[in-house]
N, C-alpha and C positions, 0 to 999 in steps of 0.2 A: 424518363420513362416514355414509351415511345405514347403517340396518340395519333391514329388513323383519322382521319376528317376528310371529307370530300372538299374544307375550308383549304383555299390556297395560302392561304395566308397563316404562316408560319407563328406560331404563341410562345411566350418567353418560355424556358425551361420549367419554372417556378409555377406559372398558367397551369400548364400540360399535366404535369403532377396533381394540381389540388381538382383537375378535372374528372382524373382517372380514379381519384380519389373518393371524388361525390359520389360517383359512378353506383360506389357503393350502396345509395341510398336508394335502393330500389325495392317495394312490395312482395313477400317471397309466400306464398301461402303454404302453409302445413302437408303433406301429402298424404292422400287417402289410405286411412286406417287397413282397408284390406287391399290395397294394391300391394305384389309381393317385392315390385322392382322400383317402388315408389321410393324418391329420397325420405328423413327423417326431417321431422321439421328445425327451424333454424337454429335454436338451441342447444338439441340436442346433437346433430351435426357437427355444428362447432366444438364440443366438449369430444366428442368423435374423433374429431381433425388435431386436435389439440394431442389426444393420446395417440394417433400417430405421428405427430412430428416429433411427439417424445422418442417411442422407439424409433424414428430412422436417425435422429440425432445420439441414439446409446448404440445401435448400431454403427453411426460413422465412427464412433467415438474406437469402438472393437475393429472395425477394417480400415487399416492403413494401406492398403492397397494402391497406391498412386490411379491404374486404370479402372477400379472399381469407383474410388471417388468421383475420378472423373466423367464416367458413366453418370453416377447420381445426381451429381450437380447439373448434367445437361438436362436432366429428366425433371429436376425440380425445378428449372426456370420456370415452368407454368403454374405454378404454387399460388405466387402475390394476385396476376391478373384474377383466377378462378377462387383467390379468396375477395378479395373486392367486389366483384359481381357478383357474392352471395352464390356461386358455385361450388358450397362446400364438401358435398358427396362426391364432385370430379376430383375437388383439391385431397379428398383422403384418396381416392385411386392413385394419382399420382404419387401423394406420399408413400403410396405401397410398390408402387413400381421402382420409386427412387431406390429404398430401401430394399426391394430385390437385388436392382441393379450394383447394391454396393458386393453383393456376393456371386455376381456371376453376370455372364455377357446373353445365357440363354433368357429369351422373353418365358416369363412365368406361366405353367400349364394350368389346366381345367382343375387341378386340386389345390396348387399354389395360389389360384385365384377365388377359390372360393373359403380356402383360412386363412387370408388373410381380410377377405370382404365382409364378413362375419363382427355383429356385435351382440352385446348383449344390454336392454334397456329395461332397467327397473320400473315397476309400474310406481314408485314412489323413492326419492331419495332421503327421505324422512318416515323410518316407520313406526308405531305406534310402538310404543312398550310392553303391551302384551300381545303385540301380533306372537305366531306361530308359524307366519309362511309367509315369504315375499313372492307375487307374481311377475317373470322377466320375461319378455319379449325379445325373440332374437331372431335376426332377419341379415341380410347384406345389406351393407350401406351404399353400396355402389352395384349394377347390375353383372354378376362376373359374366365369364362365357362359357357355353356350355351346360349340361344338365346337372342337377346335385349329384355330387359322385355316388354311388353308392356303399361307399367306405367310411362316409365321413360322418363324424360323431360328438358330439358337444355334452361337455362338462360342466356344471355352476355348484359351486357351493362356499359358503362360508366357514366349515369348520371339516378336516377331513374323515371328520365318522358320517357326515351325513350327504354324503356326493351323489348328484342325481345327474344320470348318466343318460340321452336319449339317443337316436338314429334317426333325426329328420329325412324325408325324401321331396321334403315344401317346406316353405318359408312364408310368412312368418310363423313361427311356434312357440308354444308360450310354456312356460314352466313356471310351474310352482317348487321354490325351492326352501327348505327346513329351516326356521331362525333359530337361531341357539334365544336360550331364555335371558332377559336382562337382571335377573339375580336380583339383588337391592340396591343396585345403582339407579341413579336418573335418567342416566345416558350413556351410550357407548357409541365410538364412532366406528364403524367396523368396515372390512373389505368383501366385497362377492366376488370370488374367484371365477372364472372364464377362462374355459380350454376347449378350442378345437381344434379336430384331427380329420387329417384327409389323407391316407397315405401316408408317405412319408412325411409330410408337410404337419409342423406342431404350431399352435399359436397361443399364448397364453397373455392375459393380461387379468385387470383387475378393476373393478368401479368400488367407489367409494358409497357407502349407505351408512344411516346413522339413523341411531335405534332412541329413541328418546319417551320419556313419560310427559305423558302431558303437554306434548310440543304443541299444543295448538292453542291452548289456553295460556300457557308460559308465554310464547311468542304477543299473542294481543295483552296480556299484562306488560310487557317490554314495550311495545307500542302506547301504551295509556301511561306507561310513568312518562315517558318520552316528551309525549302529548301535553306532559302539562307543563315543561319547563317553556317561560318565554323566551330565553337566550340560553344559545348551546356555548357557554362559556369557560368548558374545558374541555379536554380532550377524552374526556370520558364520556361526557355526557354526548359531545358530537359523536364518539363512537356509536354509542346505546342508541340513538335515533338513529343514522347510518343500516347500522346490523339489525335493526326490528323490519328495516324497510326489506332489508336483503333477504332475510329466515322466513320473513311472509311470503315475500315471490317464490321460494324453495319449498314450502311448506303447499303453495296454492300448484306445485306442478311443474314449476319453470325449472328445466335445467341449468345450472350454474355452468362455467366453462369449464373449470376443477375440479374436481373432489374437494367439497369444502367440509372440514370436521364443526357440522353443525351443531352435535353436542357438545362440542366441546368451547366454541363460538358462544352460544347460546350459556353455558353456565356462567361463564368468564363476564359476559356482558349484564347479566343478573349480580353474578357482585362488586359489577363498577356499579348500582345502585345507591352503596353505601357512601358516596361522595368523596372515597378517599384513593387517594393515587392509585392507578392499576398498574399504568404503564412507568418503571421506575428503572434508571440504571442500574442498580443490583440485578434483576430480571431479566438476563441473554435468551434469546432465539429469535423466532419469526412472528409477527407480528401484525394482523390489520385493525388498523385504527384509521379513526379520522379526525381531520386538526380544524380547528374554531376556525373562522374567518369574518366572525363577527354577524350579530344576529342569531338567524338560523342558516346560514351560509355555513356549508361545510368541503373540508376537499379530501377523500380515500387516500389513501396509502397504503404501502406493505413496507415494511421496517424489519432490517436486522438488527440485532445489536448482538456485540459480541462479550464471551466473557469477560470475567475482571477489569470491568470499567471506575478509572479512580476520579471521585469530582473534581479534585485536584488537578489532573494530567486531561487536556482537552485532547482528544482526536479527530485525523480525518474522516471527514462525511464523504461517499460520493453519492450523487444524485443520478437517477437513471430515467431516459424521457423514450417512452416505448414509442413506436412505429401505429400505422392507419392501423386502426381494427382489434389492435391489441388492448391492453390493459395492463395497471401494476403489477402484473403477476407473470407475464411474459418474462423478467428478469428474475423472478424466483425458478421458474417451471419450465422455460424455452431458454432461447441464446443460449447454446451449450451448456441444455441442462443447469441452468441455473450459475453459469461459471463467474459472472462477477458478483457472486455474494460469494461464492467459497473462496474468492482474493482476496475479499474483505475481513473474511473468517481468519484467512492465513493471517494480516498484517492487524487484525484487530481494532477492523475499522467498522464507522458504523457506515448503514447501505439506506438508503430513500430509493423506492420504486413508487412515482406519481403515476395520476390516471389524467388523463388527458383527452379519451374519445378522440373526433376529429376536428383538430383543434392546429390548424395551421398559420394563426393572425395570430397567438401570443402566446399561446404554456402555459404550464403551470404555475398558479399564483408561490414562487420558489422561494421568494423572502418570506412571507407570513410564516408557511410551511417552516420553513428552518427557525425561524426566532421561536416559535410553538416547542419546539422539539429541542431547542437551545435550552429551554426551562426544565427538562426532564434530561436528557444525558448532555455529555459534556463533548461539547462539540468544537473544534478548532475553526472558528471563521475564518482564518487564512491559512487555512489546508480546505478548502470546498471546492470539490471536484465534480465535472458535469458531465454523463455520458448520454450521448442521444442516437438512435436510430431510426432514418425512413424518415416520415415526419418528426419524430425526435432531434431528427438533425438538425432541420429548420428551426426548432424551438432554440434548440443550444444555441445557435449563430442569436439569433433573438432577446435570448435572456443575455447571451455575453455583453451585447451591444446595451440592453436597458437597465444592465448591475456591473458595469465596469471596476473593476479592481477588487469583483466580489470571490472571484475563482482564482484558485493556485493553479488551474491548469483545463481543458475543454477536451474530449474527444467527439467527433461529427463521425457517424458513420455510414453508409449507404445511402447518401443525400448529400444535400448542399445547402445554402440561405443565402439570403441578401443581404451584402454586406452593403450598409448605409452609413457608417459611425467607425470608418478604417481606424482610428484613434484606438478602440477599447480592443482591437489587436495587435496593437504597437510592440509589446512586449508579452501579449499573453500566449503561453503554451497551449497552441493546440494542432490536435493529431485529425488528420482527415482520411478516410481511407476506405476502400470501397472494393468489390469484389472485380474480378476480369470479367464476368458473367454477370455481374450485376446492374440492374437496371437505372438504378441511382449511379453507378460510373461518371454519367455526363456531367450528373451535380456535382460531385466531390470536386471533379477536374475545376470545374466552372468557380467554386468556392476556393479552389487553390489557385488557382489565376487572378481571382478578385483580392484575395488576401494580399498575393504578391504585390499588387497593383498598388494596395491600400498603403506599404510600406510594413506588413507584420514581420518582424523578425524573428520567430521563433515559433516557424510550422513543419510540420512534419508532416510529408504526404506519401501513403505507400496503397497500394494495388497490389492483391492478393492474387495468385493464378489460379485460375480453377474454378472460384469461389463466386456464387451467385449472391443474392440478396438476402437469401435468410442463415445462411453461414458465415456471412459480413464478419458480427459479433463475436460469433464464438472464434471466429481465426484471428481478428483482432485485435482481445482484451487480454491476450500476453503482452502486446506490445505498448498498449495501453496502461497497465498499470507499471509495466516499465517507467514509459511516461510522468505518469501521476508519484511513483517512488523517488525518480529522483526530482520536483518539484517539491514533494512532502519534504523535503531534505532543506 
């Protein structure tokens, strides 16, 4: 990663990274409620940037274009630096330019720019059970150019008998739009649709709101049973503390990165009260929990598990270690759309996405983690598979070297590590690889040179063309679980 210093003196690869890295931690205050060109604040920004890299990612996914990608990928190399610096209202302009750029060579005009700059922010992602009407705030997240068209027109609603239709000519505007009623349920986790129209130019997306009874009292009841256990000594119970911490932060205003289905979080975690297994191998799909680590230590995850798991028949796990800034949820929701859980789905494997923050001296506690989860599905300790990205990558060299003979097989992606312990790559499979465009390039190189060095016999190193830092993943996890298939063998 490059790093500008007036210092002449040149810092190992390894330095230079976890500098640009810290970078991040920098003070970002909220922007004023009535400024109209003001960014949003940090939270809510990021869950912003997060639903645009979705669509320029289902976007690439639709234009094969060779000169169109290649377009985008030039446009998104400034994606990582302006997400790091907490520049995340430039980092969604950008994602919108990339994702222009995959459909055409013209820079986007004064309507293109104003539906795609457009969002829309719930004054609550948690609403009351007998609300009647959510108020949304909608503004551009980034300041377009030019004056609000006068054609252009915004759409919100949840259900389509009840569509409220306005004609802004200033920003911010706020709407009140219709709740459907929650009937005799406790909860419903529901979508608020969002459309706007500039001319030609269509934008449509969607935010997640969850409609709950008594979320506020439910929630601090979840928090006081929580409260009284002295050791979180299953994985349930470290869930129910975990998620009382999370639904409180969500319930008091804080934007989540995702659409999290609060009602449906929130029940699930009410009856792991009854002490008895929630999380069980009969029970496939997606999953956030969090595994003991002894005490009141806990560590997050997102878990797939896939159908028709036999106790009998163990399967491969693979382990996935997100990049600076990310979170567990980056491999559900990002990396092409989520593409190595649906590899795992195809071969009927189970998936581990840890959370890790900025954590480039060790990872994720990976053994606890897995023996935790060894107790509930059935899991092959010699088929565990390790994918890492950005900083993940560095973890993966890291965990290889401090669990030797614990992996069938390693992918490093958009990054490098230091290799100290050339032994525990002797024989281990692993895959290094990194974008032409990518800012991690130097490490990969650098970590395939040290392997060599070290005597590994069994790496595989490939450069992608075209491919900057945050397509790494999704171009590489075909060749990846190539990889990982013929080692599972």
């Amino acid at each position: 990663m490059p790093h500008n210093s007036p210092n002449p003196i040149r810092r190992p690869r390894a330095a230079r990274f976890l500098l640009l890295a810290f970078s991040a931690l920098v003070v970002v205050l909220p922007a004023a409620a009535d400024d109209p060109t003001a960014a949003p604040d940090l939270f809510l920004a990021r869950y912003e940037l997060g639903r645009r890299m979705a669509a320029f990612e289902q976007e690439w996914e639709a234009v094969e274009d060779p000169a169109g990608r290649k377009r985008a990928a030039t446009e998104l190399g400034k994606v990582h630096q302006q997400f790091l610096t907490f520049r995340l209202a430039e980092a969604g302009r950008t994602l919108d330019l990339a994702t222009h750029a995959l459909r055409g060579e013209a820079p986007p005009g004064t309507n293109a720019q104003w539906a795609a700059s457009l969002y829309a922010a719930p004054s609550t992602r948690v609403v009351d059970g007998k609300a009647t009407e959510l108020a949304v705030v909608v503004r551009p997240l980034y300041p377009p150019a030019g004056d609000v068209p006068k054609n252009l027109e915004v759409q919100l609603w949840f259900t389509d008998k009840q569509v409220v239709t306005v004609k802004p000519d200033r920003f911010p505007v706020t709407v009140k739009v219709p709740l459907p009623p929650l009937g005799d349920a406790t909860g419903l986790d529901r979508k608020l649709y969002f459309m706007v129209e500039a001319g030609k130019n269509v934008r449509r997306t969607a935010v997640g709101v969850s409609q709950v009874d008594r979320a506020a009292v439910r929630v601090v009841a979840l928090g006081k049973a929580a409260g009284g256990w002295t050791a979180l000594d299953t994985i349930e119970r470290a869930t129910v503390r975990d998620r009382a911490v999370v639904l409180d932060q969500v319930l008091a205003g804080q934007v989540p990165e995702i659409d999290l289905p609060v009602a449906g979080l929130l029940a699930n975690a009410e009856a792991m009260l009854d002490g008895k297994p929630f999380f069980t191998a009969n029970k496939a799909g997606q999953f956030w929990l969090s595994v003991p680590l002894g005490g009141t230590k806990t560590a997050p995850i997102r878990v797939f598990v896939p159908k028709g798991l036999d106790p009998k028949k163990p399967v491969p796990v693979v382990v996935g270690l997100h990049g600076a800034g990310g979170s567990e949820n980056l491999f559900f929701e990002g990396y092409g759309l989520g593409r190595a859980v649906a590899e795992c789905e195809k071969r009927g494997w189970v998936f581990v996405a840890t959370r890790s923050n900025l954590d480039f001296t060790g990872g994720p506690p990976f053994a606890a983690i897995l023996d935790e989860l060894a107790k509930r599905y059935p899991l092959d300790p010699k088929r565990t598979f390790l994918i890492g990205h950005s900083m993940g990558a560095v973890q993966t060299i890291r965990l290889a070297q401090k669990h030797p003979g614990k992996f069938a097989a390693v992918a490093v992606l958009g990054g490098g590590g230091a290799v100290t312990d050339a032994k525990a790559f002797t024989a281990l499979p692993v895959f290094v690889a990194a974008g032409e465009k990518d800012f991690g390039l130097g490490y990969a190189r650098d970590l395939n040179a040290a392997l060599a060095a070290g005597g590994a016999k069994n790496v595989t190193y490939t450069e992608y063309p075209g491919v900057e830092h945050l397509l790494v993943v999704r171009a590489a996890l075909p060749d990846v679980f190539a990889r990982f298939d013929k080692a599972a063998k």
